[in-house]
C-alpha positions as CSV (number, residue, x, y, z in Angstrom):
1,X,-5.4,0.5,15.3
2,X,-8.8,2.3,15.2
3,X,-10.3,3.6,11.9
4,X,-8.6,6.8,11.8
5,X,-5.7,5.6,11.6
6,X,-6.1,2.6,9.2
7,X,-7.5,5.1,7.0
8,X,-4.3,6.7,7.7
9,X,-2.5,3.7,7.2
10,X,-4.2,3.1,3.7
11,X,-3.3,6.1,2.2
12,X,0.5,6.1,3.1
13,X,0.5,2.4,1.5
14,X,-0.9,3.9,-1.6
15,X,0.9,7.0,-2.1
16,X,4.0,5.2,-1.9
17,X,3.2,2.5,-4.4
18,X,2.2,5.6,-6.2
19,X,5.5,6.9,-6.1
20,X,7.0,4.2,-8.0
21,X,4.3,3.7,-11.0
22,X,4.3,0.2,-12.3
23,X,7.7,-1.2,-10.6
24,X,5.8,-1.3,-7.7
25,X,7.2,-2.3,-4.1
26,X,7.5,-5.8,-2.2
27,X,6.3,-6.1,1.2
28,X,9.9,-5.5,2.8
29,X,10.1,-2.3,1.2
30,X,6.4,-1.4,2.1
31,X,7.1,-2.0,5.4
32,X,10.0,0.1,5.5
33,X,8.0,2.8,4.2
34,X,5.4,2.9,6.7
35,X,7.9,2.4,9.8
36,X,9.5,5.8,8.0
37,X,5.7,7.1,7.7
38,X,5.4,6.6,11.5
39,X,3.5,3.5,11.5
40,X,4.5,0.7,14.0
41,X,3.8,-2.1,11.8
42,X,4.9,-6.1,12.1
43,X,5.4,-7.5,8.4
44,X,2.4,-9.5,9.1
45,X,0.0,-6.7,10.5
46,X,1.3,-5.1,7.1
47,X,0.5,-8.1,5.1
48,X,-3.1,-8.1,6.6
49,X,-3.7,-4.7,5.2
50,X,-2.3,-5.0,1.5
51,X,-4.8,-7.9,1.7
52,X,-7.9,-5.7,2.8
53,X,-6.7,-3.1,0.0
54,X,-6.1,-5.7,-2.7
55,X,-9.9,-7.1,-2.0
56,X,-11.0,-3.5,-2.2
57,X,-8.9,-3.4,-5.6
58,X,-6.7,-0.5,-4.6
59,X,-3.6,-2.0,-4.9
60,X,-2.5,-5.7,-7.2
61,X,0.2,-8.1,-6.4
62,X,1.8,-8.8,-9.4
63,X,5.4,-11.5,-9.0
64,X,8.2,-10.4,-11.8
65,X,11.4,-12.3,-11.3
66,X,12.2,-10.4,-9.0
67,X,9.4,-11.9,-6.3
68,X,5.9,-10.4,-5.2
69,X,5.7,-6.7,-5.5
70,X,2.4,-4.4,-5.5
71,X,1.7,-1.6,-7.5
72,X,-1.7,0.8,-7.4
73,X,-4.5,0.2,-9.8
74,X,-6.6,2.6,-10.9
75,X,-9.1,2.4,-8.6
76,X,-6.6,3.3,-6.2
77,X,-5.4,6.4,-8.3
78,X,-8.9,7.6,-8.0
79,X,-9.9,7.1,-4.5
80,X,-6.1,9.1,-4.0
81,X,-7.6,12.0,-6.2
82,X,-11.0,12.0,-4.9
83,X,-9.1,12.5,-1.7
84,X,-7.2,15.9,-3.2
85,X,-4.1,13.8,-3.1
């Protein structure tokens, strides 16, 4: 995957945590996303990512009862509106 398209890839991962406010997504259901986005992604190739965007403070993990699940932080919302999105 060159930049382009990890940029790509990071902005599709945070619009669609975006989309679901603080309930957030677990990986399976990120990864579902993306495939639908277009993204040929293995869970861990996905993993990797969240990862890079969680270090960057994008997105958080956060584990309810229901298991891991990531949601946007504000950062995140931000870089998505400096981005006209």
């Amino acid at each position: 995957m060159n930049a382009a398209e990890k940029i790509r890839l990071h902005v599709a991962i945070a619009q669609a945590l975006r989309s679901q406010g603080d309930s957030g997504l677990n990986e399976d259901q990120l990864l579902l996303a993306q495939r639908i986005a277009g993204f040929d992604l293995s869970l861990p190739a996905l993993q990797v990512e969240l990862r890079a965007l969680a270090d960057q403070n994008v997105i958080a993990a956060f584990t309810p009862l229901s298991g891991k699940r990531y949601r946007l932080t504000a950062i995140g919302e931000s870089k998505l509106a400096e981005a006209g999105l």
